[in-house]
Structure formats: C-alpha cells, structure tokens
ChimeraX commands (.cxc) that place a marker at each C-alpha (Angstrom):
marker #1 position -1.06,8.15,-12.13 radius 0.5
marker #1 position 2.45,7.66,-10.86 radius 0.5
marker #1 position 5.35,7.16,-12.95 radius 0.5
marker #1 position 6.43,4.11,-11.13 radius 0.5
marker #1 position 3.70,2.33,-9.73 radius 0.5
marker #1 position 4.10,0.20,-6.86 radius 0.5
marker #1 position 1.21,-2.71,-8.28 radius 0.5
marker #1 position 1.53,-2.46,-11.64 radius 0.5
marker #1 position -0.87,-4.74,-13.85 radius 0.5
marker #1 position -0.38,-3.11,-17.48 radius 0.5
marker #1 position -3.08,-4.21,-20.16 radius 0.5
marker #1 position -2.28,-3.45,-23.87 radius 0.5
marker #1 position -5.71,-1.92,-25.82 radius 0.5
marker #1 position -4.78,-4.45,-28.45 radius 0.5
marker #1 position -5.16,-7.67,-25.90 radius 0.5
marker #1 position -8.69,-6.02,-24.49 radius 0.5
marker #1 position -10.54,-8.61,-27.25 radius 0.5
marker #1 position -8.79,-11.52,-26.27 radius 0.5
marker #1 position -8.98,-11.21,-22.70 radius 0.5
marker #1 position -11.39,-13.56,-20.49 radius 0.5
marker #1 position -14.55,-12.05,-19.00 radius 0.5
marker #1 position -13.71,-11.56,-15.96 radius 0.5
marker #1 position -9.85,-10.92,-14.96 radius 0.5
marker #1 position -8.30,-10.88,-11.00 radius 0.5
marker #1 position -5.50,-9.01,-9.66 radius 0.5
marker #1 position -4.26,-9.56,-6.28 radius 0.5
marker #1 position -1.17,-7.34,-4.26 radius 0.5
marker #1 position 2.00,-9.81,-3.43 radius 0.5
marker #1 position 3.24,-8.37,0.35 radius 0.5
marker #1 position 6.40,-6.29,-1.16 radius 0.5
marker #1 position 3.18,-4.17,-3.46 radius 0.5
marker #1 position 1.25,-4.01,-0.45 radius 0.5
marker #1 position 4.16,-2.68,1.56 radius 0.5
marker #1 position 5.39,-0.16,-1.07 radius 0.5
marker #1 position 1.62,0.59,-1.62 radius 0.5
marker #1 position 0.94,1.47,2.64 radius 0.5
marker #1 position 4.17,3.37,2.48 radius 0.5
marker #1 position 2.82,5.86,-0.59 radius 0.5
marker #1 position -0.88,6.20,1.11 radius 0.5
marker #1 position 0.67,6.73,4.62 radius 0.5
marker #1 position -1.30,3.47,5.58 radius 0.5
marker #1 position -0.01,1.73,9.25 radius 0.5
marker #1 position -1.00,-1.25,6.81 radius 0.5
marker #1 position -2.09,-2.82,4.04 radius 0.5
marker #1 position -3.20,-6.83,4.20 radius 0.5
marker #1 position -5.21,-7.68,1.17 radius 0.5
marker #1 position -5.75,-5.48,-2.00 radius 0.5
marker #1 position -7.73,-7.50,-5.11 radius 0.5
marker #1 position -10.08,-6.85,-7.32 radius 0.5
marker #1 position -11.72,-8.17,-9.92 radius 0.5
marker #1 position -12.75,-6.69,-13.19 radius 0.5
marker #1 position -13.61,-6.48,-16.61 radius 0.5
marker #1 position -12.21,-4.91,-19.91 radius 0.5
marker #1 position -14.55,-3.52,-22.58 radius 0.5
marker #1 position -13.75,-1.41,-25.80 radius 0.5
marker #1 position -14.91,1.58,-27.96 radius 0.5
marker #1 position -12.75,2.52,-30.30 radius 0.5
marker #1 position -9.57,3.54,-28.39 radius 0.5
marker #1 position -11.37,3.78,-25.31 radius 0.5
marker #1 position -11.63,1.35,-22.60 radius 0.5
marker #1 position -14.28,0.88,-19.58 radius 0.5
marker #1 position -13.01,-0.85,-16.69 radius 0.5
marker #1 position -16.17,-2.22,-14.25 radius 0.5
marker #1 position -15.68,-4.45,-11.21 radius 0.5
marker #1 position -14.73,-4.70,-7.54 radius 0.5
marker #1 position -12.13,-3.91,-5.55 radius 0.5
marker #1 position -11.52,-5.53,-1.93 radius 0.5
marker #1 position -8.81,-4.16,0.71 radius 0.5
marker #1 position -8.27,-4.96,4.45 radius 0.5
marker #1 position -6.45,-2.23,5.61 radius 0.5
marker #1 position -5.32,0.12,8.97 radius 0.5
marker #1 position -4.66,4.21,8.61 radius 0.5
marker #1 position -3.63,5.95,12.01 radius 0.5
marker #1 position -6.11,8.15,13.59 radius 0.5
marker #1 position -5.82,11.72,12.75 radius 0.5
marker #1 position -6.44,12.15,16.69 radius 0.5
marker #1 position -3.74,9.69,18.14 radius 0.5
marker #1 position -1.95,8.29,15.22 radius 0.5
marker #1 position -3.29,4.49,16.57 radius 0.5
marker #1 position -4.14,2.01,14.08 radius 0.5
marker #1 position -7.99,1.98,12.46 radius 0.5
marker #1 position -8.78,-1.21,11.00 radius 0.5
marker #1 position -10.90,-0.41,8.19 radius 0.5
marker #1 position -12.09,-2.90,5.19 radius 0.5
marker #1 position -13.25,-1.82,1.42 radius 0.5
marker #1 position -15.37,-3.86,-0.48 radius 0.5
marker #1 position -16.84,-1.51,-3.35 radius 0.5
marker #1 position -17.91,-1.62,-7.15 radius 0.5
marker #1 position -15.87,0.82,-9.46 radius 0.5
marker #1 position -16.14,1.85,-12.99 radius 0.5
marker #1 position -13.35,3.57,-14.73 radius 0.5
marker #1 position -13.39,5.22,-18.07 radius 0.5
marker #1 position -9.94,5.24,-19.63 radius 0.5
marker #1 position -9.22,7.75,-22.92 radius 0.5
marker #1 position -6.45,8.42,-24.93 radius 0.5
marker #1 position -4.94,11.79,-23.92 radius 0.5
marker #1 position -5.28,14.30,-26.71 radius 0.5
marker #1 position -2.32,16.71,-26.99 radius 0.5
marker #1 position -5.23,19.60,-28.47 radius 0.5
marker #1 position -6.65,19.30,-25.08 radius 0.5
marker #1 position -5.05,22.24,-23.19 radius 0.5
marker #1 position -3.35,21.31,-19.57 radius 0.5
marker #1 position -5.42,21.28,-16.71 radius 0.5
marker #1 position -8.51,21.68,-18.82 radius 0.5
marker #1 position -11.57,19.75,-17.22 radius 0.5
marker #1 position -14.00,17.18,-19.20 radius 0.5
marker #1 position -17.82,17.98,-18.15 radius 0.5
marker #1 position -19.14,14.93,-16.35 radius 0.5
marker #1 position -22.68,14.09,-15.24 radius 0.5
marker #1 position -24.46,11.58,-12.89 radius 0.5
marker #1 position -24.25,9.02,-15.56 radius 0.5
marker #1 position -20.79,9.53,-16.02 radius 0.5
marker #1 position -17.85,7.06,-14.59 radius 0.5
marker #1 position -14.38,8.19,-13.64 radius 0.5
marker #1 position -12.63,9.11,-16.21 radius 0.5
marker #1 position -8.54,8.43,-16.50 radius 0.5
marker #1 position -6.22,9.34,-19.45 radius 0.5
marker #1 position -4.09,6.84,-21.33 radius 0.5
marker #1 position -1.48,6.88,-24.09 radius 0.5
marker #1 position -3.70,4.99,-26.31 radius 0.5
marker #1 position -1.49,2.27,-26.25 radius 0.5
marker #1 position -1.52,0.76,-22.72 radius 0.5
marker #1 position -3.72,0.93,-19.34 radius 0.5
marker #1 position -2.60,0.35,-15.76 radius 0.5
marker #1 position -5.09,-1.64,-13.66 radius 0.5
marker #1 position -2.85,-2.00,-10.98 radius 0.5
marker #1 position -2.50,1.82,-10.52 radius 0.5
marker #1 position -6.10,2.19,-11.16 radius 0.5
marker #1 position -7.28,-0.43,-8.59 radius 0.5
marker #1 position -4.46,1.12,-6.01 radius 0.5
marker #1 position -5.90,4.56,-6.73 radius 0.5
marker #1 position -9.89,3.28,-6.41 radius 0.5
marker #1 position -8.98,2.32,-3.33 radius 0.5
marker #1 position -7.35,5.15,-1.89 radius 0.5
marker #1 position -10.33,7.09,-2.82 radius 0.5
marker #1 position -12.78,4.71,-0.77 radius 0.5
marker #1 position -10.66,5.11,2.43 radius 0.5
marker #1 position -11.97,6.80,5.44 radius 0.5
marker #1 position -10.90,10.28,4.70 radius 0.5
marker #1 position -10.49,11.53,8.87 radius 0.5
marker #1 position -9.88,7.73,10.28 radius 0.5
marker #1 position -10.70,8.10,14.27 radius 0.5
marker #1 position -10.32,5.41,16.91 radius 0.5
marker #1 position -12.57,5.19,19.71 radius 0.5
marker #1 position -10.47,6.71,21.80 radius 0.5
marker #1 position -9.87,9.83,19.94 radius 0.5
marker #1 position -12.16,12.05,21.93 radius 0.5
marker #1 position -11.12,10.59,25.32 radius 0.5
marker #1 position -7.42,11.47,24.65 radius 0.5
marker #1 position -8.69,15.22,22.62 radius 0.5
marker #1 position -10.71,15.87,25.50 radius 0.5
marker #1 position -7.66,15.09,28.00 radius 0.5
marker #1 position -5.32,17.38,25.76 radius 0.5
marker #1 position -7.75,20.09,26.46 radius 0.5
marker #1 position -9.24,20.09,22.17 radius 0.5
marker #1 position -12.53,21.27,22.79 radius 0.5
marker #1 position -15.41,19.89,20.42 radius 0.5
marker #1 position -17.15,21.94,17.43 radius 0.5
marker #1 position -19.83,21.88,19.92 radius 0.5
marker #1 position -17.96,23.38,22.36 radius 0.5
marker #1 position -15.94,25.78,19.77 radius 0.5
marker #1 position -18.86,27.03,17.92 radius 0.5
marker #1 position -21.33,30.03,17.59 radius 0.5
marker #1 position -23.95,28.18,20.53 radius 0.5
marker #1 position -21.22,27.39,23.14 radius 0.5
marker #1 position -22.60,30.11,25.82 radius 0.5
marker #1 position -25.62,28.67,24.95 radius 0.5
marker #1 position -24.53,24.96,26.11 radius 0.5
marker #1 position -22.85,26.78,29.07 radius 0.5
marker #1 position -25.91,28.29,30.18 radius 0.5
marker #1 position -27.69,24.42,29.55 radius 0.5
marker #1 position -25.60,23.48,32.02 radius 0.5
marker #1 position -26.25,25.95,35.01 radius 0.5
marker #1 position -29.61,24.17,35.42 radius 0.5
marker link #1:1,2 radius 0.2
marker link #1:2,3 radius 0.2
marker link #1:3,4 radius 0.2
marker link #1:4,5 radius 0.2
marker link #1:5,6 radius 0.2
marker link #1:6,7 radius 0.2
marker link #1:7,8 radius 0.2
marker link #1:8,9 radius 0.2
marker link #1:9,10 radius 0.2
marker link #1:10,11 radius 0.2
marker link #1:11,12 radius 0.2
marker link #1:12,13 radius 0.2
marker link #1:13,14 radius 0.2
marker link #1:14,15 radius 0.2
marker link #1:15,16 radius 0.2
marker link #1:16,17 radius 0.2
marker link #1:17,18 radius 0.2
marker link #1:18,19 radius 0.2
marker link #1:19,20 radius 0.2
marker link #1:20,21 radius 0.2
marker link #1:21,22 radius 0.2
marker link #1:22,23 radius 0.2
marker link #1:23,24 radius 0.2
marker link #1:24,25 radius 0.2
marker link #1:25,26 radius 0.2
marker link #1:26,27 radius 0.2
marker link #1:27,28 radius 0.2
marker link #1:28,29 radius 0.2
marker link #1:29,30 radius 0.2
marker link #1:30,31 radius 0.2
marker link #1:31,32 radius 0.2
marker link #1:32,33 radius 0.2
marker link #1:33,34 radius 0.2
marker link #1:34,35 radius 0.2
marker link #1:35,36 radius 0.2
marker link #1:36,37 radius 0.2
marker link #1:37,38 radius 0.2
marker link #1:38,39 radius 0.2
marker link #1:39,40 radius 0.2
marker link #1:40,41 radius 0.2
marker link #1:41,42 radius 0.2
marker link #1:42,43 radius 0.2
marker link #1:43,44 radius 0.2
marker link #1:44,45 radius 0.2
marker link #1:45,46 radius 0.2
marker link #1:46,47 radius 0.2
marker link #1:47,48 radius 0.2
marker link #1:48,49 radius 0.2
marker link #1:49,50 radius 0.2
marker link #1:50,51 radius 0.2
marker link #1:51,52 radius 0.2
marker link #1:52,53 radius 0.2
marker link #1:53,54 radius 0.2
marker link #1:54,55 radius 0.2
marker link #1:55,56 radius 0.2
marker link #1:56,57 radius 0.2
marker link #1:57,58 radius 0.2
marker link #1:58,59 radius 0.2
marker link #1:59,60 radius 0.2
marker link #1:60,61 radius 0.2
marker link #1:61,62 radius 0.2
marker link #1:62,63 radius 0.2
marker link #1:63,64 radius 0.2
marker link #1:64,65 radius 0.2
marker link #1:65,66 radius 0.2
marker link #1:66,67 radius 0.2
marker link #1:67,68 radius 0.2
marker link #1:68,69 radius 0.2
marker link #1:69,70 radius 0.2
marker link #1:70,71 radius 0.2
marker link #1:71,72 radius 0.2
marker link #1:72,73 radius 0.2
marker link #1:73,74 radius 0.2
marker link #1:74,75 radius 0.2
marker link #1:75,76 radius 0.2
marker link #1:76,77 radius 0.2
marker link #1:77,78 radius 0.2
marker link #1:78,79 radius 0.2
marker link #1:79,80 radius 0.2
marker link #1:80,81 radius 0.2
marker link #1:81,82 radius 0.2
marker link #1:82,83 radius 0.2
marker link #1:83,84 radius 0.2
marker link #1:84,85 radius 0.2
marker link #1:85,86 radius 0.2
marker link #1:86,87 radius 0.2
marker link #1:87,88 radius 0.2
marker link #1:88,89 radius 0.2
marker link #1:89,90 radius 0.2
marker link #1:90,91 radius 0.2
marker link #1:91,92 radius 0.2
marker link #1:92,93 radius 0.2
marker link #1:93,94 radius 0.2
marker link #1:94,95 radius 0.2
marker link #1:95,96 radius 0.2
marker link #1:96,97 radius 0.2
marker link #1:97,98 radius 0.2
marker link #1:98,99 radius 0.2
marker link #1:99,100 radius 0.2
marker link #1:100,101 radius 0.2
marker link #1:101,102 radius 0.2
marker link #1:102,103 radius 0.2
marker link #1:103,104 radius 0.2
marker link #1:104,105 radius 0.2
marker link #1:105,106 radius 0.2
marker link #1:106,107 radius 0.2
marker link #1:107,108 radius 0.2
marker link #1:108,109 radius 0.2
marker link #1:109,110 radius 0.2
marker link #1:110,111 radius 0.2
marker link #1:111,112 radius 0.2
marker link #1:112,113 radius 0.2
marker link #1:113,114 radius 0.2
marker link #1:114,115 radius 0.2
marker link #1:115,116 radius 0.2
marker link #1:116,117 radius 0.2
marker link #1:117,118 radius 0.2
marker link #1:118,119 radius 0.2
marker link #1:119,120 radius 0.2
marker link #1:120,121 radius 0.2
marker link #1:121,122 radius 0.2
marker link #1:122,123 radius 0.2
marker link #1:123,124 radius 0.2
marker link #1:124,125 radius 0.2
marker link #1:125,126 radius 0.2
marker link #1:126,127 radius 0.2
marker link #1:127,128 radius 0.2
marker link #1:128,129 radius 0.2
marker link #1:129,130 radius 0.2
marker link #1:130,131 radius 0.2
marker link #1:131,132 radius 0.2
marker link #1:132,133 radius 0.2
marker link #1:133,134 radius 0.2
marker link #1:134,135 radius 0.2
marker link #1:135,136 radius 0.2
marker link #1:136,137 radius 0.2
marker link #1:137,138 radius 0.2
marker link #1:138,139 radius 0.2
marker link #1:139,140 radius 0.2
marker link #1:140,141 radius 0.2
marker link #1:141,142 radius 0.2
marker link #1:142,143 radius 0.2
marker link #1:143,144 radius 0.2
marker link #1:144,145 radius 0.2
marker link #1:145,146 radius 0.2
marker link #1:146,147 radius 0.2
marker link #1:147,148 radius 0.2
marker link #1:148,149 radius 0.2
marker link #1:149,150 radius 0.2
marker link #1:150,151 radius 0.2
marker link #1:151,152 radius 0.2
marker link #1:152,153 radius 0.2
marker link #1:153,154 radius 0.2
marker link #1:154,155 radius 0.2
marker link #1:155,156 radius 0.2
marker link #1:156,157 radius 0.2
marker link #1:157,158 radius 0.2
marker link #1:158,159 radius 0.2
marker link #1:159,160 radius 0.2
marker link #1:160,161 radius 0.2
marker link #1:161,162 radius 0.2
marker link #1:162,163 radius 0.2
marker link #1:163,164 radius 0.2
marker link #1:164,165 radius 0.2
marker link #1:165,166 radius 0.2
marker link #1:166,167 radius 0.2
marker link #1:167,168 radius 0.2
marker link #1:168,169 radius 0.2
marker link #1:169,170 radius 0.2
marker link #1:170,171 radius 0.2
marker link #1:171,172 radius 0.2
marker link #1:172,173 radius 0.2
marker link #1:173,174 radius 0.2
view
C-alpha cells in the first residue's frame, strides 16, 4: 500500500467488534481526483463500496463490493473508455511478521482470498477498496476506433504479424 493514500478510511483492529454489519465508504471529488491522477485514469466519477469487518485473532477479513464509474485512455489513441466496476472482493488482512524474510511469498490456493499485510494495529479500507479496484480495470482499455486509426498508422494486426500471414495472403489471391 502507499504511504500516503489518496482515500484513506483507517479502521483500528480494536473497533472491528463494535462496528455495524455492514459499513460504506464513498470517494469525495478531491480523492477521486488524486486517486485518477495515481492510476493514470482520464477519470474517476464514483468509487464506493460497501463492506464488512470480521476477526480472528489479529487477523481481519474484509468481504463486500466495490462500485466505480470510471474512463482510462485507450492504449491505441489515448481517447477516453468509459468503463464501470461493480464486483465482490474479499481481502485477508495479517499482521506482518518481522521472521518472515522480505519478498518471501505465502502459498495460496483456490479457496484462498487476497491476502494484505498490516501492522497489527490498524487497516486501510480506503487503500484497499482504491487498490481492488485498480485490479478490476480493463488491463489494455481500447475504443472502437482503435483499429481504424492502427490500421491507418500502418500497425498491422497479430493476424497479419504472425506465423500464418502468407497464408492469409495467399486467402486472398482467390
């Protein structure tokens, strides 16, 4: 997680008990801005979700939804692509162990949620939403007119590129 995160919704492990069910966190415009600005978005209207806190010991599982209207250029033409999320998550967080070596890796399985480390002390949902949402985006966003304007620039397809291109050639000698 970042050290300063631009929608920060901190939760102390000691509150987890006393918290309602079900808890909602929305992004004010200056969040949303700062939030477009760090994911290289063209924008960011609506980030929310809604969620709830359960805990084992010292650690914490985060379930709910997260909802995000949102527009990343296309990697063709840099235009806007309008794109909306609306997905479930499930976060595990645990406390970071200092015996853990750096960069070691924790073996997951199909069961398994995400898993993010905490200080034992405090959680950011915030940061966690952001970053759940960041992973849902279109990875390659294209607009509709990305192929028109490669295909004008002379960018051949991976159709066109690959091992059967003579093949398509000869297709189209007919």
């Amino acid at each position: 997680m970042t050290t300063n995160p631009e929608f920060s919704r901190p939760v102390r492990a000691e509150q987890i008990k006393r918290l309602g069910e079900t808890t909602q966190i929305v992004a004010d415009e200056a969040e949303r801005i700062a939030l477009a600005r760090r994911f290289r978005l063209a924008g960011l209207e609506r980030l929310e979700a809604d969620y709830g806190l359960t805990q084992e010991g010292e650690t914490i599982l985060a379930r709910g939804r997260v909802r995000a209207t949102l527009a990343q250029p296309c990697v063709a033409t840099g235009v806007p692509v309008p794109e909306t999320i609306d997905t479930d998550f499930a976060l595990r967080f645990v406390v970071e162990s200092e015996d853990m070596p750096e960069g070691e890796e924790l073996e997951l399985d199909a069961e398994d949620v995400d898993t993010i480390g905490y200080d034992g002390q405090v959680i950011d949902m915030g940061e966690a939403v952001a970053e759940t949402m960041a992973l849902a985006m279109t990875p390659y966003p294209r607009s509709p007119e990305a192929d028109a304007i490669l295909k004008e620039a002379g960018v051949v397809s991976e159709e066109q590129a690959g091992p059967f291109a003579a093949l398509l050639g000869l297709k189209d000698r007919k």
